[in-house]
C-alpha positions as CSV (number, residue, x, y, z in Angstrom):
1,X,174.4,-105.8,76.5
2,X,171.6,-104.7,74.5
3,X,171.8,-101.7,71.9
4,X,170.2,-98.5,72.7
5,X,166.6,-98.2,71.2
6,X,164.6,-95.7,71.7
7,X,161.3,-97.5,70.9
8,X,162.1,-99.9,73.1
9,X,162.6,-97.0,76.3
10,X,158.9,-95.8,75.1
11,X,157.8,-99.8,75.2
12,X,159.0,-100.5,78.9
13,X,158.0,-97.3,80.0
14,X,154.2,-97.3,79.2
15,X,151.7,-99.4,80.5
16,X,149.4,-101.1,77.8
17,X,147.1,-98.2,78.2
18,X,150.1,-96.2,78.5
19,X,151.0,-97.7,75.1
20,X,147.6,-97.2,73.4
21,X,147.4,-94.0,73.9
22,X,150.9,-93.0,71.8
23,X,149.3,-95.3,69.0
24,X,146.3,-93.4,69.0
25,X,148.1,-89.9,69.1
26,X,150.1,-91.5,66.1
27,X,153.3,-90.9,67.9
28,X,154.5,-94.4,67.8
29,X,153.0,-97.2,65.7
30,X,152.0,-100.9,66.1
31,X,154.3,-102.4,64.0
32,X,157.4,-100.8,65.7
33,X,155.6,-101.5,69.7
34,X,155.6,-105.1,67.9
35,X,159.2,-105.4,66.4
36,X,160.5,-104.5,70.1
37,X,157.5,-107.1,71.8
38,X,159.1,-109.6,69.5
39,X,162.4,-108.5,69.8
40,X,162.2,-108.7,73.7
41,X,160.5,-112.2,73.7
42,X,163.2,-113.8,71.3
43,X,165.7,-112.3,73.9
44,X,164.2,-113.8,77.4
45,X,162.3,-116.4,76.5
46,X,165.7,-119.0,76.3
47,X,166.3,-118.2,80.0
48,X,162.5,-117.9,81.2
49,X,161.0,-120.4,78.9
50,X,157.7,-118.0,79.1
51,X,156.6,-118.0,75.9
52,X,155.4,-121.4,74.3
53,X,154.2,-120.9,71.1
54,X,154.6,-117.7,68.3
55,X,152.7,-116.5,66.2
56,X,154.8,-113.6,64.3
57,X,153.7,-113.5,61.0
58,X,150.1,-113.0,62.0
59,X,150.7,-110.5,64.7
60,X,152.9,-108.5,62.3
61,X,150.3,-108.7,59.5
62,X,147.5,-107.3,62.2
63,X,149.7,-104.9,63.5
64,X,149.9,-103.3,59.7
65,X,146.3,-102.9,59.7
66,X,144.9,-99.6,61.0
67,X,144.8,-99.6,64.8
68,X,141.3,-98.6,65.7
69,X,140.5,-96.5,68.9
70,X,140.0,-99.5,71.5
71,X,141.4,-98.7,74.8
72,X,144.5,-101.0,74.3
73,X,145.1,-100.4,70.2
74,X,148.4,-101.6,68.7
75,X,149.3,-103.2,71.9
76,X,150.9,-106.6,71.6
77,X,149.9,-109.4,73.6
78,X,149.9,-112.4,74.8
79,X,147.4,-115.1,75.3
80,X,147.4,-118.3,77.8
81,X,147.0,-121.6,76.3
82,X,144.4,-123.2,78.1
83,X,141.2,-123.3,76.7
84,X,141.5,-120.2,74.5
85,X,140.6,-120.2,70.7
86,X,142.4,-118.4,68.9
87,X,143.0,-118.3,65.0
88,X,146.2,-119.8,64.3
89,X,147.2,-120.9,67.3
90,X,146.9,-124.6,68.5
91,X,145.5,-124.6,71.6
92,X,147.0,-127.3,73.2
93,X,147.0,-127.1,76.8
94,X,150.8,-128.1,77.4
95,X,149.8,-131.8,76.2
96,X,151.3,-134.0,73.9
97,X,148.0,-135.4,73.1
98,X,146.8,-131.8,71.9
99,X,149.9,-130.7,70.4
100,X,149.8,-134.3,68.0
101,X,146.3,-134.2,67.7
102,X,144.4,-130.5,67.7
103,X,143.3,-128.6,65.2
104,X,144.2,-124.8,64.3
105,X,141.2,-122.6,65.2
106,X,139.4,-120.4,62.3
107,X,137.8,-118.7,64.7
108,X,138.5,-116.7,67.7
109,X,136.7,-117.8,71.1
110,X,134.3,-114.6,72.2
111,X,137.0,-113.4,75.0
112,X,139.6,-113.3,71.8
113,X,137.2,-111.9,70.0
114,X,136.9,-109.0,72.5
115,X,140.1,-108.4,73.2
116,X,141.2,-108.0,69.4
117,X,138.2,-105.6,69.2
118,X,139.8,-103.5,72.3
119,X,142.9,-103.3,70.0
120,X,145.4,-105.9,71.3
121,X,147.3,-108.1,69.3
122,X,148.3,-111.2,70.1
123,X,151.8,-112.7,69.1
124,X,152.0,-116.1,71.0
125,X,150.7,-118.2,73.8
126,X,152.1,-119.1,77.2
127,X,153.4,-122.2,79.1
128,X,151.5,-123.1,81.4
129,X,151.2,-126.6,83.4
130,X,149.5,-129.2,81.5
131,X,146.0,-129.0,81.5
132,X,146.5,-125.9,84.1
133,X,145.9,-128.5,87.1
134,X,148.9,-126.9,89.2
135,X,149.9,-123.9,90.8
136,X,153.8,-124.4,88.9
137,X,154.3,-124.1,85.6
138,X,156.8,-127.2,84.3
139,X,155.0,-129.1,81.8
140,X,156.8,-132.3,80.5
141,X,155.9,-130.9,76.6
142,X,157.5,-127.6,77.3
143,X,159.8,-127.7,80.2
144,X,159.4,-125.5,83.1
145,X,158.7,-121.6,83.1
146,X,161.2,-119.7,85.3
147,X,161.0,-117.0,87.7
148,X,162.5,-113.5,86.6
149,X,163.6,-113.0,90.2
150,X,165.5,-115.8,90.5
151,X,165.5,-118.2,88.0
152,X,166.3,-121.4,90.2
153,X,162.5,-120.9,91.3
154,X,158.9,-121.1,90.1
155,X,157.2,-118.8,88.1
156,X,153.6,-120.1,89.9
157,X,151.0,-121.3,88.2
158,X,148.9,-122.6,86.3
159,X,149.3,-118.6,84.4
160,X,153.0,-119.1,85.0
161,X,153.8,-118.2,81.6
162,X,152.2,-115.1,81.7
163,X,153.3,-114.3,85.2
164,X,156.8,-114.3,83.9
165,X,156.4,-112.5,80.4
166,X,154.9,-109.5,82.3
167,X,157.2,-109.0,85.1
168,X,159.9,-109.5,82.4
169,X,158.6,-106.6,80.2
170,X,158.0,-109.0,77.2
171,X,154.4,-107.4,77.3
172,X,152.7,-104.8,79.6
173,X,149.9,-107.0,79.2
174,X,148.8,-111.0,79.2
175,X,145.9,-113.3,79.4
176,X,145.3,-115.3,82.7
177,X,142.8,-118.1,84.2
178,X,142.0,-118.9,88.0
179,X,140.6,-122.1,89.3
180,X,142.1,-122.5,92.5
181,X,144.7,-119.8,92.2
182,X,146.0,-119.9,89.2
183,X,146.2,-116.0,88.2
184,X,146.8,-115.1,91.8
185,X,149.2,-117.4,92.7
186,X,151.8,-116.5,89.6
187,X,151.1,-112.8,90.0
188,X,152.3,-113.0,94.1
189,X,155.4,-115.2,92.9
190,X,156.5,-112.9,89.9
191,X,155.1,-109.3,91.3
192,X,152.5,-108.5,89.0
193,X,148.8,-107.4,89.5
194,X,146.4,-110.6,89.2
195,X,142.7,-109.9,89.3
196,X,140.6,-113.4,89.7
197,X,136.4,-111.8,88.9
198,X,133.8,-113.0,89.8
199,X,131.7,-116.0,88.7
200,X,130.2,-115.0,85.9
201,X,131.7,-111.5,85.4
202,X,133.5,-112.6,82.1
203,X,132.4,-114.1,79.5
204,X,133.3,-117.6,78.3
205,X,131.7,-118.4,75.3
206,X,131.0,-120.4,73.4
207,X,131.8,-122.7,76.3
208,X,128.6,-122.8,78.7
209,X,130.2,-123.6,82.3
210,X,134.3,-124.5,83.4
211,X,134.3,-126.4,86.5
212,X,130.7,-125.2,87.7
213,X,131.9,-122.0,87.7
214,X,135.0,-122.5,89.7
215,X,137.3,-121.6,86.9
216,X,137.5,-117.8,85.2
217,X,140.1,-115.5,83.3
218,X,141.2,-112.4,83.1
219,X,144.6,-111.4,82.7
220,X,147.9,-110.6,84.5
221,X,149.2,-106.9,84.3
222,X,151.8,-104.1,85.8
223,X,149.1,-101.8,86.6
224,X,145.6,-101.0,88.3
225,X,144.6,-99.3,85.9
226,X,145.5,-101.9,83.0
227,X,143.6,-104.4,85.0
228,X,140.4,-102.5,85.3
229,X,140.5,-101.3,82.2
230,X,141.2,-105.0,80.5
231,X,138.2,-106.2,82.7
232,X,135.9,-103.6,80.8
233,X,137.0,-105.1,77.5
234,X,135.8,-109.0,78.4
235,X,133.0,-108.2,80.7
236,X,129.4,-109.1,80.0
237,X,128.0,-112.8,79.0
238,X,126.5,-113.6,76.1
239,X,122.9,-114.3,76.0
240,X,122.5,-118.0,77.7
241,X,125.3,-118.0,79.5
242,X,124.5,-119.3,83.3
243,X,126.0,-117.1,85.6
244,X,126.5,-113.8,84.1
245,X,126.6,-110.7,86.1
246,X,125.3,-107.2,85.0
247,X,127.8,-104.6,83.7
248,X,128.3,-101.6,86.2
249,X,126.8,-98.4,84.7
250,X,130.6,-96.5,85.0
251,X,133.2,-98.6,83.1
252,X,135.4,-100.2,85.8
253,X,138.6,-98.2,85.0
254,X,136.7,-94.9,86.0
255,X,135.1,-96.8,88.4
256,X,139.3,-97.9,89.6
257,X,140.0,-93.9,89.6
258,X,137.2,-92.8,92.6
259,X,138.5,-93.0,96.2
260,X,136.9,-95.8,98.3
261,X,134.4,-95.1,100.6
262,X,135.2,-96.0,104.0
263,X,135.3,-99.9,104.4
264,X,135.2,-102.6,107.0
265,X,138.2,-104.7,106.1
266,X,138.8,-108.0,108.2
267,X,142.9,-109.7,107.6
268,X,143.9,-112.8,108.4
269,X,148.0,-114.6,108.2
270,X,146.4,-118.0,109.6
271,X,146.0,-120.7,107.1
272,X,142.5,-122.2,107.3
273,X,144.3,-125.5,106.7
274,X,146.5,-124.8,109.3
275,X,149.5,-124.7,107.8
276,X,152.5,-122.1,108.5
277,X,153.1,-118.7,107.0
278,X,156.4,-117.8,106.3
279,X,157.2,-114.8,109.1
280,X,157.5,-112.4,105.8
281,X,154.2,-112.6,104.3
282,X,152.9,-112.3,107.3
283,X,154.4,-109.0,108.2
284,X,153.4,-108.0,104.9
285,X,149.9,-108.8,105.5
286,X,150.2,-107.0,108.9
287,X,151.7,-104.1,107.1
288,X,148.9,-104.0,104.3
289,X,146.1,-103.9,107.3
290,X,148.1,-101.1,109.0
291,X,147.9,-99.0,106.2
292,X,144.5,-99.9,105.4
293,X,143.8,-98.7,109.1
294,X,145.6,-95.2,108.5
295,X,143.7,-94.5,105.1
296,X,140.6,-94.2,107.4
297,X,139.0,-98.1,107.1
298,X,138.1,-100.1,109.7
299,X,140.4,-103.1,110.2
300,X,139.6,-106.2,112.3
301,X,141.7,-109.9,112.3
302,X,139.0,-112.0,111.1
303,X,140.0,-116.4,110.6
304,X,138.3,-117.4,107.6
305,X,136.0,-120.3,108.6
306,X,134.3,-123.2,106.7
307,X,135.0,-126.9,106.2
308,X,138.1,-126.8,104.3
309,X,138.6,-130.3,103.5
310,X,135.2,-131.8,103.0
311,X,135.3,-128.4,100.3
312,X,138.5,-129.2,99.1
313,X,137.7,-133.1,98.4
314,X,134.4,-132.5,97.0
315,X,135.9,-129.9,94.7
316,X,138.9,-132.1,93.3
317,X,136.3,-135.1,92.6
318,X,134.5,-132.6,90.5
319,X,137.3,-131.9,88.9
320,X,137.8,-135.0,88.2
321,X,134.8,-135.8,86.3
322,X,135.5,-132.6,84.2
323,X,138.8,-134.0,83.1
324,X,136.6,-137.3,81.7
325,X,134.5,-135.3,80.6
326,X,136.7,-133.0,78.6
327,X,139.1,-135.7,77.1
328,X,135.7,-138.1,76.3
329,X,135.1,-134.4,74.5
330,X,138.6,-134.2,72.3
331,X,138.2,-137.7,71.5
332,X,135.0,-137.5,70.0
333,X,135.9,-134.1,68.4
334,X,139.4,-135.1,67.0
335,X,138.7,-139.2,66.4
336,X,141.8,-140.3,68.7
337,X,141.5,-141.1,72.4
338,X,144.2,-140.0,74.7
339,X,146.5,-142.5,76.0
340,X,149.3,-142.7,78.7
341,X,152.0,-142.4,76.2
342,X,150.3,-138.7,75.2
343,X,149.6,-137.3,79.0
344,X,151.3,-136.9,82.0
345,X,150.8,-139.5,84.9
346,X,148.9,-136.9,87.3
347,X,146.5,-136.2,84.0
348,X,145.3,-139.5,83.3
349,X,145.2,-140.6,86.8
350,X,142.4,-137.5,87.1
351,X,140.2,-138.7,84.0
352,X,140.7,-142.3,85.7
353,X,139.2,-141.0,88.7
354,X,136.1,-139.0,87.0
355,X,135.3,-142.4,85.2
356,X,134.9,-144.0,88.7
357,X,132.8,-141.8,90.1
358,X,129.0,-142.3,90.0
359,X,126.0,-139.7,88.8
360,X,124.5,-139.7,92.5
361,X,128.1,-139.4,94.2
362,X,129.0,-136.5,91.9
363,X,125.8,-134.9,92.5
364,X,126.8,-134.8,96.3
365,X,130.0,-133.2,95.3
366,X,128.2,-130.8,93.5
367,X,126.0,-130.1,96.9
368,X,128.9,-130.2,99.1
369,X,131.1,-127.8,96.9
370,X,127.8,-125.3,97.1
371,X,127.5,-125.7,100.5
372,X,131.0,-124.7,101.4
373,X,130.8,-121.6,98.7
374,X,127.9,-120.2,101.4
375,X,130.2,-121.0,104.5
376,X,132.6,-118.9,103.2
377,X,130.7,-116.0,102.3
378,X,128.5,-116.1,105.4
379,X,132.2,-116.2,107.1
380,X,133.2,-112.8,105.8
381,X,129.6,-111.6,105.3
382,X,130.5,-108.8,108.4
383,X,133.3,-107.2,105.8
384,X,133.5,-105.1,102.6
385,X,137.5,-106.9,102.4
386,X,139.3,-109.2,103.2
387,X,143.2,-109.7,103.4
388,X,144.9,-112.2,103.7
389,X,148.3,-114.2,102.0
390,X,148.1,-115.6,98.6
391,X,150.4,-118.2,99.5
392,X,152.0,-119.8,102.7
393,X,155.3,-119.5,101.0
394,X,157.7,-118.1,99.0
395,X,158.9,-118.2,95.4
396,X,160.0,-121.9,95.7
397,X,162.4,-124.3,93.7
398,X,161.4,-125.9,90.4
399,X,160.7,-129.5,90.5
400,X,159.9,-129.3,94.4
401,X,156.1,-129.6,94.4
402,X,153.3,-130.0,91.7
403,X,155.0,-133.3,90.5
404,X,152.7,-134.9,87.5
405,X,154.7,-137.2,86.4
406,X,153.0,-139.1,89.9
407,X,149.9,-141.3,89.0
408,X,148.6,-140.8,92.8
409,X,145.6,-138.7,92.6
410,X,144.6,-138.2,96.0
411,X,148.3,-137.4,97.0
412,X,149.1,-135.0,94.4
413,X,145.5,-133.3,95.5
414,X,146.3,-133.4,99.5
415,X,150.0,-131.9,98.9
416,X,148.2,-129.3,96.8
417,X,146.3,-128.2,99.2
418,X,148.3,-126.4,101.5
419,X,149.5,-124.2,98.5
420,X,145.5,-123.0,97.9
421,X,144.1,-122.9,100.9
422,X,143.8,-119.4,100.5
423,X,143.3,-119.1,97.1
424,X,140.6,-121.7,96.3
425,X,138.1,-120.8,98.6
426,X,136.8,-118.1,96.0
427,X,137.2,-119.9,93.2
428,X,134.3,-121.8,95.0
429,X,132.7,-118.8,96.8
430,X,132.8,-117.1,93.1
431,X,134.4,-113.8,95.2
432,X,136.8,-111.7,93.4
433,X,140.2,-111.8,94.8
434,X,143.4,-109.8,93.7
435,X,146.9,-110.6,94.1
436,X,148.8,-106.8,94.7
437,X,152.6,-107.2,94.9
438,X,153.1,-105.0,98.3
439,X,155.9,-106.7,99.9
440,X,159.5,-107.8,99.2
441,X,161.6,-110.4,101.2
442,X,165.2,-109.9,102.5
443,X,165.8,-112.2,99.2
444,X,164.9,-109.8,96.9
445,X,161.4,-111.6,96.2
446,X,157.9,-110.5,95.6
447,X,155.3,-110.9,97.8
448,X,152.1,-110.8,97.1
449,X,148.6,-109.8,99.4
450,X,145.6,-111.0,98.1
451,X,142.4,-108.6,98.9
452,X,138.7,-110.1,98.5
453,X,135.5,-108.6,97.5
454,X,131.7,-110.0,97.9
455,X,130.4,-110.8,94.3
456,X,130.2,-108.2,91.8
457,X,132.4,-106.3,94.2
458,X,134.8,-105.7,91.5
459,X,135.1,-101.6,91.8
460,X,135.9,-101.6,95.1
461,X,138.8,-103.9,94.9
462,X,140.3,-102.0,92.0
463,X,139.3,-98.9,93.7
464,X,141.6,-99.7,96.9
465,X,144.4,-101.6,94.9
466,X,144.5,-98.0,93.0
467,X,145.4,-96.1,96.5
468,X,147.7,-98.9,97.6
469,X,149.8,-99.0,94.2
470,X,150.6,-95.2,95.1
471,X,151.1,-95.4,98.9
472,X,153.1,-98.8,98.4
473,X,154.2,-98.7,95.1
474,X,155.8,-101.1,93.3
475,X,156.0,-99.8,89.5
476,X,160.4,-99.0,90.4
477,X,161.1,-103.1,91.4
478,X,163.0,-104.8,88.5
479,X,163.5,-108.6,88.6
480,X,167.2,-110.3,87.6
481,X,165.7,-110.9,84.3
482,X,164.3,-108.1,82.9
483,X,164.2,-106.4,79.6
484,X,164.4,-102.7,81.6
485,X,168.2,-104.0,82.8
């Protein structure tokens, strides 16, 4: 049983802005909100396996400096580690070859840069899948990241690490990325709020483009208002980048605060790959849609429509040729080429697979993947929202899907399929989608609804996730594992 602390009650009881806000007043300080981050994380982390890689001696030397008066100041943090540079952390994916191979960072990547700035403090970086091509997190390097609501299942992925540290309460606060569900799917499986943006509506320098921009970031959270307020801090491109969107005039957590106008909101519980939704999501969708109706919006079942597996295929193969690309990259940058010996199977079977695929075919991939992105939006063109699942199922066991230690790459990406076929489609549309935990199963297991925007639509999501968090809250729920038991 742990000792009573009373810096630790003020920790779990605050969100991150929650949390900034006592620094600020200099009622608490960042070196004890970091002692009890710390102290949390050393406690959980042998059961949940969230946490991959510390970095306490830095964190504690930041946290002696004065805080500042960014919106999150003194708060600790935690970032993901996949494709994030961040000074003295090796970045390295979940991969042996990294981990053997990489260099520590002397600089920050802009995002980092931004959210030290905003006042949070980074003391590690979590698991995560490796190479993030999964929606479980149980990397051979690492071992797999469990689920604080039952720890026989998974904690999603690819952000399955920072899924689990949140809901946990080893910080109110943690960096996520998305390419075909991979902040949305971890936030439905662990409870937390999961905001995937926009194309474009984050920066990602210095990198120019992740997966034609498929492939964003944000973060995973306990609160609205966290959320919005973390999407102000990393919002904006940097000159050049290609698909950067305009900053709002209102920041997006005052934005978050104003009541919706009245929307036209279309729901769905059918898979567009046909495949079944367990009978529990789907009353939760049904429920979210009712309520949605009594708040005054107009509410219609809409199917999502377009041509999910010519999409699907052509999206994989680009992925594909990203992965060569990227390890063609490391080995240039770090003078050792990868080998079977330092990936997984599923890994190297997907740079084997972008080696054998020509300029002209890609190009078509490129054209098809486009093509589907304007099917989708011209299928929910008639709606402000959309609800629908995140996922076709619930929390599920570890080692029961996502297997990369399998060489087949058109398997592994068929079997995956069925897990994103509501998540991916905005990944490829570029649509902001949000994972709100609204629903609990007779099991005593989150369930997550994901609600989606057009592009730039940001505001309005937050704006409606805000009313839902207080007419279906959530904030009382505690997982089995949780630093609040």
């Amino acid at each position: 049983m742990t000792t009573h602390n009373p810096m630790r009650e003020v920790y779990l009881q605050h969100d991150a802005l929650g949390l900034a806000a006592l620094v600020k007043a200099g009622e608490v300080s960042a070196t004890e909100l970091m002692e009890v981050a710390i102290q949390i994380a050393d406690e959980l982390n042998p059961t949940l396996n969230a946490v991959s890689q510390r970095c306490y001696d830095d964190a504690r030397k930041r946290a002696r400096l004065p805080p500042g008066d960014g919106v999150f100041a003194g708060v600790p943090f935690l970032l993901k580690d996949l494709a994030t540079t961040a000074t003295g952390l090796q970045s390295t994916n979940s991969s042996r070859y990294y981990r053997l191979h990489n260099n520590v960072p002397a600089a920050d990547n802009e995002a980092v840069r931004r959210m030290r700035a905003a006042g949070l403090i980074p003391f590690g970086f979590t698991n995560v899948p490796e190479n993030g091509w999964a929606l479980t997190t149980e990397p051979k390097l690492n071992g797999p990241t469990r689920n604080p609501w039952n720890t026989a299942l998974t904690s999603g992925g690819s952000s399955g690490g920072a899924a689990s540290a949140v809901a946990s309460g080893m910080v109110p606060l943690a960096e996520g990325s998305d390419g075909a569900g991979s902040i949305r799917m971890p936030a439905a499986m662990c409870g937390t709020v999961g905001l995937k943006p926009s194309r474009g509506r984050a920066s990602i320098a210095p990198a120019a483009d992740f997966w034609h921009g498929g492939a964003v970031f944000l973060c995973l959270s306990r609160t609205t208002r966290d959320t919005a307020a973390f999407l102000d801090v990393v919002a904006g491109g940097t000159p050049g980048e290609p698909y950067a969107l305009p900053k709002p005039d209102r920041s997006f957590l005052s934005l978050s605060e104003k009541a919706p106008e009245r929307l036209r909101c279309g729901f769905t519980v059918r898979s567009p790959q046909g495949g079944a939704v367990d009978p529990e999501i789907a009353k939760t969708v049904h429920d979210v849609a009712v309520q949605l109706a009594t708040l005054g919006h107009h509410v219609d079942a809409h199917d999502l429509s377009f041509d999910i597996q010519g999409c699907w295929r052509a999206y994989t193969r680009i992925l594909a040729v990203q992965a060569a690309l990227q390890f063609a990259g490391s080995t240039k940058a770090l003078g050792v080429a990868p080998t079977q010996e330092t990936l997984e199977p599923y890994t190297w079977s997907a740079i084997e697979m972008g080696k054998s695929i020509d300029a002209v075919s890609h190009a078509a991939d490129i054209d098809a993947m486009r093509h589907g992105g304007m099917e989708i939006a011209n299928s929910l063109d008639a709606f402000d929202l959309f609800v629908s699942p995140v996922s076709c199922r619930l929390p599920f066991p570890i080692g029961s899907a996502f297997d990369m230690s399998t060489g087949d790459w058109a398997a592994y990406n068929e079997a995956f399929l069925k897990d994103t076929a509501f998540l991916f489609p905005f990944n490829v549309g570029g649509q902001p989608a949000i994972s709100l935990p609204l629903g609990m199963s007779e099991a005593g297991l989150p369930i997550g609804v994901q609600i989606t925007a057009k592009i730039g639509n940001e505001a309005m999501l937050l704006q409606v996730a805000s009313v839902l968090e207080q007419v279906m809250p959530w904030s009382g729920r505690r997982p089995l594992v949780s630093a609040r038991n």
